[in-house]
C-alpha positions in Angstrom: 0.0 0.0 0.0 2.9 3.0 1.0 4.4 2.1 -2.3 1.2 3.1 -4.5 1.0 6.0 -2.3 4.6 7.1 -3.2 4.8 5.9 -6.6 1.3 7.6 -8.0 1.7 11.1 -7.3 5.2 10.8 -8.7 3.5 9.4 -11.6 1.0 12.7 -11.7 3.9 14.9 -11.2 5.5 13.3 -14.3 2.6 13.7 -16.2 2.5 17.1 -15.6 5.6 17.7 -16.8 5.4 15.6 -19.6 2.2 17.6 -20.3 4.0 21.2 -19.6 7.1 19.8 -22.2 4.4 18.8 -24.8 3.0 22.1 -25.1 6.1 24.0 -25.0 6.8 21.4 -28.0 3.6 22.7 -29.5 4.1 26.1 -29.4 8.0 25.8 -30.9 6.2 23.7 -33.6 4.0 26.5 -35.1 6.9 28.9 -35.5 6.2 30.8 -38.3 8.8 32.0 -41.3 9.3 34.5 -43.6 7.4 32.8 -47.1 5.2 30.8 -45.2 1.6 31.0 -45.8 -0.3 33.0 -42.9 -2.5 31.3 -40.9 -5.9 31.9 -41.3 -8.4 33.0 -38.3 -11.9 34.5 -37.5 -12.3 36.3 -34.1 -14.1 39.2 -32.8 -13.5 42.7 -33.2 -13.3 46.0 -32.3 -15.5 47.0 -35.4 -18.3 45.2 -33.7 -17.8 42.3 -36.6 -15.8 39.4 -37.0 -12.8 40.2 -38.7 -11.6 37.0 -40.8 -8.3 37.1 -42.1 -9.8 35.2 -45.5 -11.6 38.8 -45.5 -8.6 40.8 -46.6 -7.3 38.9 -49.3 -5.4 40.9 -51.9 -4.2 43.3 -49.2 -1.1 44.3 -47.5 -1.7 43.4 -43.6 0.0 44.8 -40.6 -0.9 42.1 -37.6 0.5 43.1 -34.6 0.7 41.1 -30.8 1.0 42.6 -27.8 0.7 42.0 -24.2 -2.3 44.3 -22.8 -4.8 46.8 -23.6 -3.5 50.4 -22.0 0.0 49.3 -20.4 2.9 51.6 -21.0 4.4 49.4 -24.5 1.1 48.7 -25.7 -0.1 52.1 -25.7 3.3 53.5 -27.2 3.4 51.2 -29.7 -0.7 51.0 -30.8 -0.3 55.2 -31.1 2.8 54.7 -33.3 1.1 52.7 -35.0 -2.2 54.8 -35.2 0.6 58.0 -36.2 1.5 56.1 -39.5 -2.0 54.7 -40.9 -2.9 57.4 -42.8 0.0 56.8 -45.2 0.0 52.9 -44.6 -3.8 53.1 -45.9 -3.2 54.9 -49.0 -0.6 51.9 -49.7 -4.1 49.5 -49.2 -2.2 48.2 -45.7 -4.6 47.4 -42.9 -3.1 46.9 -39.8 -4.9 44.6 -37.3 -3.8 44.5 -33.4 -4.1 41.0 -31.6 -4.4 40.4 -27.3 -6.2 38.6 -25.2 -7.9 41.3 -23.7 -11.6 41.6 -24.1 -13.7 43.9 -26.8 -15.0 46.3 -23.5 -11.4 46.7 -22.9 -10.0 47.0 -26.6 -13.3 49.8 -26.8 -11.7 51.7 -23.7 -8.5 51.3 -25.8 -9.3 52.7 -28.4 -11.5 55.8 -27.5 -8.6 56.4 -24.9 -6.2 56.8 -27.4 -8.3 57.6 -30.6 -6.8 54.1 -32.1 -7.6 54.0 -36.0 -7.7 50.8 -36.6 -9.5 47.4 -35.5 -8.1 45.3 -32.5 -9.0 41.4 -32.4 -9.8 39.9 -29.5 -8.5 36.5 -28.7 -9.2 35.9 -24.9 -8.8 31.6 -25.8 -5.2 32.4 -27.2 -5.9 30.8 -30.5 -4.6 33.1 -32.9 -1.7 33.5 -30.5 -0.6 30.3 -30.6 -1.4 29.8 -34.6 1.5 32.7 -34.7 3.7 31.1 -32.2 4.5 34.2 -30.4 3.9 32.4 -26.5 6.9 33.2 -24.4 7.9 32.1 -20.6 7.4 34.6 -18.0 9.1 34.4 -14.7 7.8 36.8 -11.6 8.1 35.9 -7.9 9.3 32.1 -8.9 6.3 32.2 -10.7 6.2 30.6 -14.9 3.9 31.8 -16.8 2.8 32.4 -20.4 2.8 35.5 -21.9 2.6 37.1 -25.4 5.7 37.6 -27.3 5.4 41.7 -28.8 5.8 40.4 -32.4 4.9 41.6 -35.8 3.8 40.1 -39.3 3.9 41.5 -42.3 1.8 39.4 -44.7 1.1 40.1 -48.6 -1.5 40.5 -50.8 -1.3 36.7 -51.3 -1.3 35.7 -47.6 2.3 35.0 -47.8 4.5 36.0 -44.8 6.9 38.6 -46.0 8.7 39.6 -42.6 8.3 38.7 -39.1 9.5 41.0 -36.0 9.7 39.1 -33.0 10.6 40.3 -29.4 9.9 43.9 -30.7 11.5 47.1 -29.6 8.8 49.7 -29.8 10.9 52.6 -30.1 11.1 53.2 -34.5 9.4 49.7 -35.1 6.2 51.6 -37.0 9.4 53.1 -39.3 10.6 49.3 -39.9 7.1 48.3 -40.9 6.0 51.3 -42.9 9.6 51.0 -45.0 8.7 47.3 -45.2 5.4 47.6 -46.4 6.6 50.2 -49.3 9.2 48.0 -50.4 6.1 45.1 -50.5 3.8 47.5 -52.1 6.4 48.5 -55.0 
């Protein structure tokens, strides 16, 4: 009898593990490179719609990931981003942001900072984990997983064309406006 009691919650713990490994395996699996196609998605929006990514074939699209609605990053990098739309827009480029947070909070979002385009909502993690941008986050011995700020710049043909990952905010609208002329010409 002690021995079952010994030997099956070391069997759970490995389990757990195991299970903890596999998804990490997961997530590394569905890395994304440049000439890859782009995964496709539906998932509510901002605009009250669904926004489909199916929906925007034949277009330049900007899709953007970022940790969280209104945090010092996010907002920096969702106004840059709002700053350069006008002349991303007459290029046909529609740039799409991505988080978990909810539309109420994507709505404060956006009339906070008068953002100018939609933001997807995608509380499951789903499109998240189609573009592989999961990363480990560490706080008070604590893992957890958190979204990696990454970037993808997909073509009128819903080929990847570049991929930012682990983006620096400060000039990154520059990189992708530059990027998306050189796509567009």
């Amino acid at each position: 009898m002690r021995s079952k009691a010994i030997v099956l919650p070391m069997l759970v713990a490995g389990l757990a593990v195991w299970a903890a490994g596999a998804k990490e395996k997961n997530m590394a699996e569905k890395t994304l490179a440049v000439g890859m196609k782009a995964p496709g998605f539906t998932a509510p929006s901002s605009t009250g719609k669904e926004i489909s990514l199916d929906g925007f074939k034949g277009k330049i699209i900007v899709l953007y990931f970022y940790p969280k609605d209104d945090t010092p990053g996010c907002t920096k990098e969702a106004c840059s981003f709002r700053d350069v739309n006008g002349e991303l827009q007459k290029m046909g480029v529609v740039v799409l942001g991505v988080s978990k947070d909810s539309l109420k909070s994507h709505e404060k979002f956006i009339e906070k900072y008068r953002l100018n385009f939609p933001l997807i909502s995608d509380p499951e993690g789903k499109i998240i984990s189609a573009y592989g941008v999961w990363k480990k986050n560490s706080m008070f011995g604590k893992t957890a997983l958190g979204v990696n700020r990454s970037t993808f710049l997909i073509g009128p043909d819903g080929v990847i064309r570049e991929i930012w990952r682990g983006v620096k905010v400060e000039g990154h609208d520059a990189q992708v406006l530059d990027a998306a002329k050189k796509l567009e010409s």
